[in-house]
N, C-alpha and C positions, 0 to 999 in steps of 0.2 A: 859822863853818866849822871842820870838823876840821881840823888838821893831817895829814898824812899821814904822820906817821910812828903818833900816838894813835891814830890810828882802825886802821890795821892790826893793830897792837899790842891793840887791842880786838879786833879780829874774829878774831884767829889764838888770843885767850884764849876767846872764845864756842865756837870750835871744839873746842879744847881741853877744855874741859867739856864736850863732848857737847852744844851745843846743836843740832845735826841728826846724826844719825847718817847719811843721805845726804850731806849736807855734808863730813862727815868723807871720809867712802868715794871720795868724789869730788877731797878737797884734791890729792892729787899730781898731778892732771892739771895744775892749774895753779901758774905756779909762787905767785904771790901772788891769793889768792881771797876777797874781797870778797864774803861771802855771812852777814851777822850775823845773818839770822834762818835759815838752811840753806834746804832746797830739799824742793820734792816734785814728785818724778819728776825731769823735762827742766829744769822750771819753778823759777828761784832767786825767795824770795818778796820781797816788796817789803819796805824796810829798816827799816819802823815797822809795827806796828801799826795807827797813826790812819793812815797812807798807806794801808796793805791794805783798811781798815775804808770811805775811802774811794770806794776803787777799785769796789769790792765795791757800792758803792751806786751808783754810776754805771755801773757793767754792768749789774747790775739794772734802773736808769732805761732804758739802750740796749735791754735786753729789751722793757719795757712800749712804749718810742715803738716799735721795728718791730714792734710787735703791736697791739695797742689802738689805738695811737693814729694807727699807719701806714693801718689797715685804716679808718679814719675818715677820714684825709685820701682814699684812695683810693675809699671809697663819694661822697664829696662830692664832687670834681672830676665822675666818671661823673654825678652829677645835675645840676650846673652844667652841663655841655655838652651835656646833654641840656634842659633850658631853654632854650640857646643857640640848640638848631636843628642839634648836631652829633651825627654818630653815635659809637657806646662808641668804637669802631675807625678812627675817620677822621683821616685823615693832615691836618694843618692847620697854616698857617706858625706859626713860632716866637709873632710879636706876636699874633696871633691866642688863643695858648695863655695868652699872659702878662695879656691883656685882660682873659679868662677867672676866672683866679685871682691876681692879683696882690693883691685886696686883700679873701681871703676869710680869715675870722677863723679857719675849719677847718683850711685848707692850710695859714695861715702860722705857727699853733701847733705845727703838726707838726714845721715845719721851723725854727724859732726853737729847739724844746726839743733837736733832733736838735743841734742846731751850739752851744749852749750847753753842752750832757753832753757832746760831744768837745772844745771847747776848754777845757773846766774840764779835763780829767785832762789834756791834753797843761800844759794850768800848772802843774797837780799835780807832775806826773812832772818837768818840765823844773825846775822850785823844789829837787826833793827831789835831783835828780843833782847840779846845779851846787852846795847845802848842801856836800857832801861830795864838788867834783871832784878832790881829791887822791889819795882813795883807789881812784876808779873811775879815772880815768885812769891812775894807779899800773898798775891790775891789767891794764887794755887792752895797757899799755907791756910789760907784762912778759911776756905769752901774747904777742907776736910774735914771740918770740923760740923759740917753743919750736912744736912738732908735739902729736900728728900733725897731717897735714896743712901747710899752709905760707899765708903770705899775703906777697903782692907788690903794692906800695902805689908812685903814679907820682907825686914829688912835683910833678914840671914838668907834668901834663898838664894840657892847658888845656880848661878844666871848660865846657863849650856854657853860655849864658844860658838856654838852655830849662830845664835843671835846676836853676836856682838859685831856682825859687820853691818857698814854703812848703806843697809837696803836700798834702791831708789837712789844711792850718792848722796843720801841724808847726811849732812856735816852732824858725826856721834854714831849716828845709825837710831834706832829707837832705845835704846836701853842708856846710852853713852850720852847725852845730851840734856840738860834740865828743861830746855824747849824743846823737844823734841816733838812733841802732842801737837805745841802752834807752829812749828816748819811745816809739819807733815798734814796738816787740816791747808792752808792756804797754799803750798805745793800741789795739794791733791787737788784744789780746785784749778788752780791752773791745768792742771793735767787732763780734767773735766771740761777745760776750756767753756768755763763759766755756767754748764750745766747743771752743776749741784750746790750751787749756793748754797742755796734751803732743803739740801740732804734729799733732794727728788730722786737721784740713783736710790739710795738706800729705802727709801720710802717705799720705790717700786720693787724692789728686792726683799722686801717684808710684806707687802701687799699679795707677793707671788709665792710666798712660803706655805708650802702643804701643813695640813694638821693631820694630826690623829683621825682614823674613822671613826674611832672612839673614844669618849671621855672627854671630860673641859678640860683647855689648856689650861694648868693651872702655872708651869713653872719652866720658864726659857732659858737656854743657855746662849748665849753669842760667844762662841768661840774664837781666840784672837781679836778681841773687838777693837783693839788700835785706840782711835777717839771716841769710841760709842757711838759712831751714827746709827751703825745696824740696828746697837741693842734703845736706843731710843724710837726708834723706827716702830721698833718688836713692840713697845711698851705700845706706843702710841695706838699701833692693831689692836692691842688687847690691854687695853686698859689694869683690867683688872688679875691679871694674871703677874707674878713676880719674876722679874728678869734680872738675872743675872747677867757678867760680862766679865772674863778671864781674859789674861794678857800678862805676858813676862815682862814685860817694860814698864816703869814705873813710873817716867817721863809720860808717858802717851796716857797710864793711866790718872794720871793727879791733875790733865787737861780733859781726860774722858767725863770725870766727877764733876769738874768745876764746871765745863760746858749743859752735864745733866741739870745742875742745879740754876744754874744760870736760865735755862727753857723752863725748869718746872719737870723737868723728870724723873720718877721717882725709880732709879736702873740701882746693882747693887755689883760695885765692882772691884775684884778680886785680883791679886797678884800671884799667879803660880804658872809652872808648868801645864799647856796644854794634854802634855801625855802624863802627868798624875796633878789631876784636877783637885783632889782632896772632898770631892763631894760624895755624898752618898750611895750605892750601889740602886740604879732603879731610879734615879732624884729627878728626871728630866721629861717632860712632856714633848719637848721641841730643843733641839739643837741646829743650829742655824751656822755657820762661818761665810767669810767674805775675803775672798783672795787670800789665804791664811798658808793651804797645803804644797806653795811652786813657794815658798819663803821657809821653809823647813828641810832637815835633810830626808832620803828616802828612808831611814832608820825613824827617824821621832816620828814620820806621818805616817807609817804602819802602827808605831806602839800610837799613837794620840786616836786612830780609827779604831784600835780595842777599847782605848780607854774610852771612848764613847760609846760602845758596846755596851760596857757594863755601865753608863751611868745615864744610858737613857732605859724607859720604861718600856716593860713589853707595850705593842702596840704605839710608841712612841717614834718618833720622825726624828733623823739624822738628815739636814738637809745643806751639803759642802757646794760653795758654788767658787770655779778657781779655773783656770786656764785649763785647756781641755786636749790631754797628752792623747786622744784619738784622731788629732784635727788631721787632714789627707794631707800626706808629706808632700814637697815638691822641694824643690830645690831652692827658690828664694823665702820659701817658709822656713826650712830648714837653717837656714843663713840668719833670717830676722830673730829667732828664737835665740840663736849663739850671739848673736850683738845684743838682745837685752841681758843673756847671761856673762857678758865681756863687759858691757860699758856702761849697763846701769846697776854693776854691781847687785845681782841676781845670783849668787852662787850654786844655788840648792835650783836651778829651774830646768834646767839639762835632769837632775838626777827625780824630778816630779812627772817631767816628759818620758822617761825611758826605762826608769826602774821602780814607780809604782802601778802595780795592778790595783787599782784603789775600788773596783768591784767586786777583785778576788778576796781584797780583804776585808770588805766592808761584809761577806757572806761568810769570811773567818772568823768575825766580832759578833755573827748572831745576826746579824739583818736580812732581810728581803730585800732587793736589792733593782730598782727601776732605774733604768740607765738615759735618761734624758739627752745624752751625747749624741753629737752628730758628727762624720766625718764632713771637713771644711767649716764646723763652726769652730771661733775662737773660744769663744767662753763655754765652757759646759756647767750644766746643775746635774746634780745625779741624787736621787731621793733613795734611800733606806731605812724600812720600818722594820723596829726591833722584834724582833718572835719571843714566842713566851719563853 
């Protein structure tokens, strides 16, 4: 491991010699910045070469399994249940599905390479941070202290057991790990399969967010915001309006802060309970989340859908966008849903598919309630505006 005084002292001489001219352009945002190989664009690259080199191959791999090799487990389930005596479309108990394919050599290839290619780069990533956690914690430590933007961290709050597993097969999980933020930012890109480098999911996912028919935005909440993409995203639509970003994990938040500051984002971000925000009654122009409600149990995501009840404004927009428990059941849907809730460590996504009515409650909490869901789509958005 580095010390942490050398490896600064290295990376402030890289900089120094122009090894990124981005890099450069960007040091005064922070005060100490840990970026030896510089950045392009939003994106700081990864700190070796043989890391980028293999990151680079395992996105690629994530590309081929959700293509090729997705599209072949998917044709082969449909001809298994059709063997079976089931139709494409029919709704059929969980063991039922599991009988089906549990031990077909197509389905389980699929899902063997899928959970090997993301636990290799989360070892990758978690090996290559903790190498050198003198100098990334150095830099975490140092961007809290500084703008724009602000981050407030609860050291007493007493963190729920639901969050304490390893979401995604995150070595820590998000709250357990000091890099948790940098696993889960270059994991998730790989899992983007090199789409969102420059936060273009998010971007479009802020771009798509309804406002108010009335009033300026003046005040955004990004709930669950992980690393901040959303709520930098939010900022970026509305410049001028103050955005907020809550999140239990303190890891993910003290890389959400140092990343804002790093771009120039002036976001303001919070450590507390989704379901008791500690904000204002009324405080909220726009509430926004981003795969937040299949990562909680069906207990918190009914209380966190009041608690956004009360802390968004009459007139004001609730806008959850998260995997879409009306998607049309079949049999190998049914099956793929219980393998990300079995092997990517999803425990709460079974109980967001089958025991939240999240329209029933969203018109519990005071909303009006536009149900944007489709049967057969995966992702759903569903929009609710608060009544007086």
């Amino acid at each position: 491991m580095f010390n942490r005084r050398s490896i600064l002292q290295s990376a402030a001489a890289a900089l120094a010699a122009g090894t990124s001219t981005e890099a450069q352009a960007k040091s005064h945002l922070l005060p100490v910045d840990v970026a030896p190989r510089g950045s392009v664009g939003k994106l700081e690259r990864l700190p070796s070469v043989d890391l980028e080199s293999k990151h680079d191959f395992l996105t690629g791999m994530m590309a081929f399994i959700n293509s090729d090799v997705s599209k072949a487990q998917r044709e082969r389930m449909v001809v298994l249940a059709k063997q079976a005596g089931y139709a494409e479309n029919q709704d059929v108990p969980l063991e039922v599905a599991q009988k089906l394919y549990d031990n077909d050599p197509v389905v389980g290839t699929r899902t063997r390479m899928w959970n090997s290619s993301h636990n290799h780069e989360h070892y990758l990533l978690d090996e290559a941070f903790h190498a050198n956690a003198d100098a990334y914690l150095a830099e975490m430590e140092a961007a809290e202290k500084v703008g724009p933007g602000s981050l407030k961290l609860d050291p007493a709050l007493k963190i729920p057991e639901y969050t304490r597993y390893e979401i995604h097969q995150q070595p820590g999980g998000y709250c357990g790990n000091a890099f948790a933020g940098h696993i889960y930012h270059y994991a998730t890109n790989q899992f983007y399969r090199g789409a969102n480098d420059q936060d273009e999911r998010h971007s479009g996912y802020a771009a798509g967010c309804p406002v108010p028919a009335k009033g300026e935005v003046k005040r955004i909440l990004d709930l669950g915001c992980g690393i901040g993409q959303l709520a930098t995203a939010m900022k970026a639509r509305f410049p001028n309006a103050e955005v907020h970003a809550l999140d239990v994990a303190a890891p993910m938040l003290r890389y959400a802060h140092m990343r804002a500051v790093d771009i120039g984002s002036e976001v303001h971000f919070k450590q507390a309970l989704a379901e008791a925000t500690g904000y204002p009654d009324g405080h909220f122009d726009v509430v926004i989340s981003y795969i937040l409600f299949h990562e909680v149990t069906a207990e918190a995501a009914r209380k966190i859908i009041a608690e956004m009840g009360r802390i968004t404004r009459p007139g004001g927009v609730f806008y959850p966008m998260d995997f879409n428990p009306v998607t049309a059941p079949s049999p190998g849907r049914i099956y793929s849903t219980w393998l990300d809730h079995r092997y990517n460590t999803e425990p709460w996504r079974l109980q967001w598919t089958q025991q939240v009515d999240v329209a029933a409650e969203m018109r519990k909490a005071g909303f009006n309630v536009d149900d944007q869901r489709a049967p057969g789509q995966t992702f759903g958005k569903i929009l609710a505006v608060k009544t007086a």
